[in-house]
C-alpha positions in Angstrom: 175.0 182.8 172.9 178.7 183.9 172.8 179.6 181.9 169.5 175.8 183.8 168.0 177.1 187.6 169.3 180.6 186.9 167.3 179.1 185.3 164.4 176.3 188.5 164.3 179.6 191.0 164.8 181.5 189.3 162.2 178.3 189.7 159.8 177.7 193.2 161.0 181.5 193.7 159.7 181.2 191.8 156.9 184.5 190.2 157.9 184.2 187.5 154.8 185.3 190.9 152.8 188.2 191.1 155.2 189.8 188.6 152.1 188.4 190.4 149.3 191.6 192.2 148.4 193.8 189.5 149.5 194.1 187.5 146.2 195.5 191.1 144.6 198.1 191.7 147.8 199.6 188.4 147.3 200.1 189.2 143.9 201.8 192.1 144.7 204.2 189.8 146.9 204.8 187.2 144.3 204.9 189.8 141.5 208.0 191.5 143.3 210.3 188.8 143.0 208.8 187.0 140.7 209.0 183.9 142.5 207.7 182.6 146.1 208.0 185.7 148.6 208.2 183.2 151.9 205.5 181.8 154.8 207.0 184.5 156.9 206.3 187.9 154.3 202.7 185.8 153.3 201.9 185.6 156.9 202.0 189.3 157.9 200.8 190.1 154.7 197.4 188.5 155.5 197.6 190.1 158.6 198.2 193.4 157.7 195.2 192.9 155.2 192.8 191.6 157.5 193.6 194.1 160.0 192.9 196.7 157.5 189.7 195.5 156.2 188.4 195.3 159.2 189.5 198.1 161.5 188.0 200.0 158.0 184.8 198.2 158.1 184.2 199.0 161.7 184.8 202.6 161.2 182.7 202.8 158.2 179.9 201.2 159.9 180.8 203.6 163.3 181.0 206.9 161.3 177.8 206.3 159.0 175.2 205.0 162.2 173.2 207.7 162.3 173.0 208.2 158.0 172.2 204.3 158.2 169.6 204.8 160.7 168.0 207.0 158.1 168.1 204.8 155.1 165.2 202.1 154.7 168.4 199.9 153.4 170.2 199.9 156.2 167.8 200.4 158.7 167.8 196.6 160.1 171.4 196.4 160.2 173.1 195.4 163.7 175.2 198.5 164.8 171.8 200.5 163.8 169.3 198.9 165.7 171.4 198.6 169.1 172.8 195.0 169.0 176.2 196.0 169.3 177.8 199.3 170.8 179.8 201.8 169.3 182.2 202.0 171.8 183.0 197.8 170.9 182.9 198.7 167.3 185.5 201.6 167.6 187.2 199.4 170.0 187.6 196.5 167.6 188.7 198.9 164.5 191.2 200.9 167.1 192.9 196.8 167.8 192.4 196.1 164.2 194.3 199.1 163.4 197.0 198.3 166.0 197.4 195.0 164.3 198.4 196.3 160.7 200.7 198.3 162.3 202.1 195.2 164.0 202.3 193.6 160.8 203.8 196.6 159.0 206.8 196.7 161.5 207.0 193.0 160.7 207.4 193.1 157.5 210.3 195.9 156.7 211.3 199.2 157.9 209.2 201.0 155.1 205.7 199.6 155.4 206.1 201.0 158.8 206.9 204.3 157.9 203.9 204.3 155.5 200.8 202.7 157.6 200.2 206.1 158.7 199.0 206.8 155.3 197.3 203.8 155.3 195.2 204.5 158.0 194.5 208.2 156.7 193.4 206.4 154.0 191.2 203.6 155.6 189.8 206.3 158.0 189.1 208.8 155.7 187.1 207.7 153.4 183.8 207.5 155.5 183.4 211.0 155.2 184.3 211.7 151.4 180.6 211.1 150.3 180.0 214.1 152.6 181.7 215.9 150.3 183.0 214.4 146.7 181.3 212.3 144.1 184.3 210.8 143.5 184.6 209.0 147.2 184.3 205.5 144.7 187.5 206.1 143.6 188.9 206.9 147.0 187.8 203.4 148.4 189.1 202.1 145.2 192.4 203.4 146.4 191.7 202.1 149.7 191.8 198.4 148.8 194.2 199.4 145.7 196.5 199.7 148.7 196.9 196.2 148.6 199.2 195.3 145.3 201.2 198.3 146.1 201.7 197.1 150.3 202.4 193.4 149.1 205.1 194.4 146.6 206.6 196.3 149.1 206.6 194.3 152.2 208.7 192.0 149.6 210.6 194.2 147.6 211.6 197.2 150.5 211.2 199.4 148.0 208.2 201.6 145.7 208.7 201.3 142.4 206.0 202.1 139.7 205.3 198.6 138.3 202.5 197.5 141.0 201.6 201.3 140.8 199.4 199.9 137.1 198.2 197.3 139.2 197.1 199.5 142.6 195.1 201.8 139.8 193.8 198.6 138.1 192.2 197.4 141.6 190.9 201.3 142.3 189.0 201.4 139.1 187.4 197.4 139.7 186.4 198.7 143.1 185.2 201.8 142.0 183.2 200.0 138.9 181.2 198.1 141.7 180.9 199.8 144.7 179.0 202.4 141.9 176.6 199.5 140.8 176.0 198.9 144.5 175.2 202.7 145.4 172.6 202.7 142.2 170.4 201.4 144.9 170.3 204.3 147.1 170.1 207.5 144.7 167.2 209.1 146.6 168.4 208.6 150.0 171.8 210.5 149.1 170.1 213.2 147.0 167.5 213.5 150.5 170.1 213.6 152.4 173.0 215.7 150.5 175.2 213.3 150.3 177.4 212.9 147.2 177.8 209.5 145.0 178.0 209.2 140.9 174.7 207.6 140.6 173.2 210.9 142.8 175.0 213.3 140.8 174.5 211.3 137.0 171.4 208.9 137.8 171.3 205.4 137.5 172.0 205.5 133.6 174.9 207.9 133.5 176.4 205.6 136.4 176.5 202.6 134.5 178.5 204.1 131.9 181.0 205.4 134.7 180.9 201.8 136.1 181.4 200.2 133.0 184.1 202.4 131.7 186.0 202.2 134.9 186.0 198.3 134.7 187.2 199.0 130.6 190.5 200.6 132.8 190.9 197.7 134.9 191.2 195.6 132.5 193.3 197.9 130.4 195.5 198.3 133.2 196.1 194.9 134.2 197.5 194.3 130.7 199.6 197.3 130.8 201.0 196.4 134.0 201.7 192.6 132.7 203.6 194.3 129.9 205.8 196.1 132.5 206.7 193.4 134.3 207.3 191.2 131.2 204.5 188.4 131.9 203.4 185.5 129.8 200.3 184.5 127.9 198.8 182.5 131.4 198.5 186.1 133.1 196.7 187.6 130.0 194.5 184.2 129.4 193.8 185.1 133.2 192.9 189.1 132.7 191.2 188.0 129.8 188.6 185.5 132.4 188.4 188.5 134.6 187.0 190.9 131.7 184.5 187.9 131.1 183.3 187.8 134.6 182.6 192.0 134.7 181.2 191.7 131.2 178.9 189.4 132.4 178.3 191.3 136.1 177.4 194.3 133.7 174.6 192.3 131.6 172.7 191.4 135.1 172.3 195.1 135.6 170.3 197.9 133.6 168.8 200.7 135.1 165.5 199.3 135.3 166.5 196.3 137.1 168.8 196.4 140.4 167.5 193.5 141.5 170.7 191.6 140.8 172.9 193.8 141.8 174.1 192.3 145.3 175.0 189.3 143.4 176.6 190.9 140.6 178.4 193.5 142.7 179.8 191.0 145.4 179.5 187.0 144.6 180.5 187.2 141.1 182.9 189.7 141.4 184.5 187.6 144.2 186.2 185.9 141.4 188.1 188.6 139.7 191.1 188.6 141.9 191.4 184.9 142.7 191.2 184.4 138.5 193.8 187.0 137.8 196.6 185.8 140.7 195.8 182.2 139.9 197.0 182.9 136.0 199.7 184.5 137.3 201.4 181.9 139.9 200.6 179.6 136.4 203.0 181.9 134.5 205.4 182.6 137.8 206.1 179.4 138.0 205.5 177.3 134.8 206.0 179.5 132.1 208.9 181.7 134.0 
């Protein structure tokens, strides 16, 4: 009964996101050197990330109960229908957030002083689609976060290279999480709530989804330019543009029904594609 609750909380979380970002942070890492950042900066790297997914999961899922309750979508979903309380969901986000600041202070003096703004971050963007059509973006930059925190829990330092690459994962974010809200463009316009498929329709957001995944791309070529990488990384961006082509040809505005597997299962591949190509050039091509 125990090992069920766990297993429904973890769903309710959707911890197996927890490593969707995590390919792109340990690029970051290795990125910063270039070269192998050590078990010790991978460790609380994956730590950090976790602890951030999740502590932003749980408050997503906390702040949005009672507009989840509302949506025929969402209406089955655990939180909603009682099977776990809020006070354990905030609870778990509140220790998940604790843990990233663990890891921060692990790591180096300046991801310390900058989780704050992590967390603003990760809190805050529950409650931009009260307001903004552009709250895509600003989850985007939430788990854009990542490239930039690895680079700098290796390198001590910002500098503007793994800024291309933070903007690069905001924009492939923001390309799918706008697919995913096509579904729900008469509960937000019913309910005031602001998305680009509410404000544009299910056409218009397309475009925005496909153009936004044009700058990913883009932007993960620019960045390889900056840091001087070889043809494995581009053969590698080059697989990833593939993949979001071929998420975008499952999807037309008179058909959604593909597009939790376009939006989530085959995007799962981007990042692991793209840092994969890039250890290949690390550490073969140099």
């Amino acid at each position: 009964m125990a090992l069920s609750r766990f297993s429904g909380f973890l769903n309710l979380i959707d911890f197996q996101h927890s490593i969707f970002g995590l390919p792109f942070a340990y690029l970051g890492a290795f990125l910063a050197l270039p070269g192998f950042p050590g078990w010790s900066d991978l460790l609380w790297i994956t730590v950090a990330m976790i602890g951030a997914r999740t502590a932003a999961l749980c408050m997503n899922r906390a702040i949005d109960v009672h507009i989840d309750a509302k949506n025929p979508r969402t209406v089955d979903w655990s939180l909603v229908k009682g099977e776990f309380s809020l006070e354990l969901t905030w609870g778990v986000a509140l220790f998940s957030l604790l843990v990233l600041g663990l890891a921060a202070w692990q790591l180096n003096p300046l991801c310390l002083l900058l989780s704050p703004l992590a967390i603003l971050v990760l809190w805050g963007y529950s409650y931009t689609k009260r307001f903004t059509w552009w709250c895509h973006l600003i989850l985007g930059l939430a788990i854009g976060m990542g490239p930039m925190g690895g680079w700098i829990a290796v390198a001590g330092q910002i500098d503007w290279q793994p800024v291309l690459l933070a903007m690069a994962v905001a924009f492939w974010v923001a390309g799918f999480d706008i697919m995913y809200a096509c579904q729900d463009i008469e509960f937000d316009r019913q309910e005031g709530l602001f998305s680009i498929p509410a404000r544009f329709g299910t056409h218009g957001a397309l475009m925005f989804a496909r153009t936004f995944h044009f700058f990913t791309v883009a932007l993960f070529v620019f960045a390889g330019v900056a840091m001087g990488l070889g043809w494995p990384y581009y053969l590698g961006v080059g697989a990833a543009g593939i993949i979001l082509v071929y998420e975008h040809t499952l999807i037309n505005a008179d058909n959604l029904n593909l597009v939790n597997l376009a939006a989530f299962k085959i995007n799962h591949y981007v990042a692991p594609t793209i840092f994969a190509m890039a250890l290949l050039d690390i550490f073969l091509v140099g």
